[in-house]
C-alpha positions in Angstrom: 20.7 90.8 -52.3 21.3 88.7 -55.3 24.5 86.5 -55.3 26.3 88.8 -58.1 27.1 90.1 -55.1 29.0 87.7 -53.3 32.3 89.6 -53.9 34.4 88.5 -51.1 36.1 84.7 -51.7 38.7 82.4 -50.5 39.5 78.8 -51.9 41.1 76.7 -48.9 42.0 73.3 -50.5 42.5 70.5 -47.7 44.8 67.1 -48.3 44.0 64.1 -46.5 45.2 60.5 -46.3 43.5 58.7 -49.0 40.5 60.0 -51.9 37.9 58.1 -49.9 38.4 60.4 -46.5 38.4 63.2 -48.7 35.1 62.2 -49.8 33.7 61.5 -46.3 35.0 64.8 -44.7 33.2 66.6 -48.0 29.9 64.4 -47.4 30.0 65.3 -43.3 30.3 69.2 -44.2 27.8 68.7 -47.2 24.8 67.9 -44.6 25.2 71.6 -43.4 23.4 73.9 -46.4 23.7 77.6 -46.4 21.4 79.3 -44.6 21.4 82.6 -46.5 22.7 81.6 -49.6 22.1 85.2 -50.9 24.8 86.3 -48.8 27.2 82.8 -47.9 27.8 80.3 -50.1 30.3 77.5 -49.4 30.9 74.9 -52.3 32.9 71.4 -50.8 34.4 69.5 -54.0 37.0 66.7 -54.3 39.6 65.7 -56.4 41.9 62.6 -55.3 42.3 63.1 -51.8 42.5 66.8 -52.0 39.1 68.0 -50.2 38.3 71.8 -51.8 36.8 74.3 -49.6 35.1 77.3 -51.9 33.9 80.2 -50.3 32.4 83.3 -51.6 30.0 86.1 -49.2 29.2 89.6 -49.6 31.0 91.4 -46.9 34.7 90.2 -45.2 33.2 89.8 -41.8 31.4 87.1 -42.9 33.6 85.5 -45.0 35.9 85.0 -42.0 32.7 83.7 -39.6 31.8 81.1 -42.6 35.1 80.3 -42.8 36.0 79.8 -39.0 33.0 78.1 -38.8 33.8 75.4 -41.4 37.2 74.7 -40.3 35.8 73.8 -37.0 33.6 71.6 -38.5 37.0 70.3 -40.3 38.7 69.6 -37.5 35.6 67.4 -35.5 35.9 65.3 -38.9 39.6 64.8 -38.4 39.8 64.3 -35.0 36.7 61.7 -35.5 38.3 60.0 -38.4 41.9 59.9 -35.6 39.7 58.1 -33.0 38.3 55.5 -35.4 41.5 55.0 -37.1 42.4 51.6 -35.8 38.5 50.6 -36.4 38.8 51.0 -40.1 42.0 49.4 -40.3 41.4 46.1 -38.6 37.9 45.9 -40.7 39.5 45.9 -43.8 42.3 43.7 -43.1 
């Protein structure tokens, strides 16, 4: 399957606090590649602190699994960045 066929596609853009947890949440889900990118690929970009999600598969089944999937992934970010909150503030003050 080549990936002219990766008709399905959603574009899920995700704000956070600042540009540089933006970038970190986009590094963390960078580390997991496609494993089929003939079928699923997911593209993670930034722009300020707007983290872009862009996803694009061949059938809609998957393109709900990849998704669901990644927002998971999302959330452990979030809730990691919530617990160490405090951390990073004291450190740079």
């Amino acid at each position: 399957m080549s990936t002219a066929s990766l008709n399905e596609r959603l574009t899920l853009q995700i704000p956070f606090p600042s540009p540089r947890l933006a970038k970190i949440a986009a590094d963390v889900l960078e580390v997991d590649k496609d494993l089929k990118p003939e079928v699923s690929r997911r593209i993670v970009t930034t722009q300020d602190s707007i983290m872009t999600l862009d996803f694009r598969t061949s059938t809609l089944k998957l393109l709900r699994t990849v998704v669901n999937s990644s927002l998971e992934m999302v959330q452990m970010v979030v809730n990691t960045m919530g617990a160490f909150d405090d951390v990073e503030q004291v450190q740079h003050s």
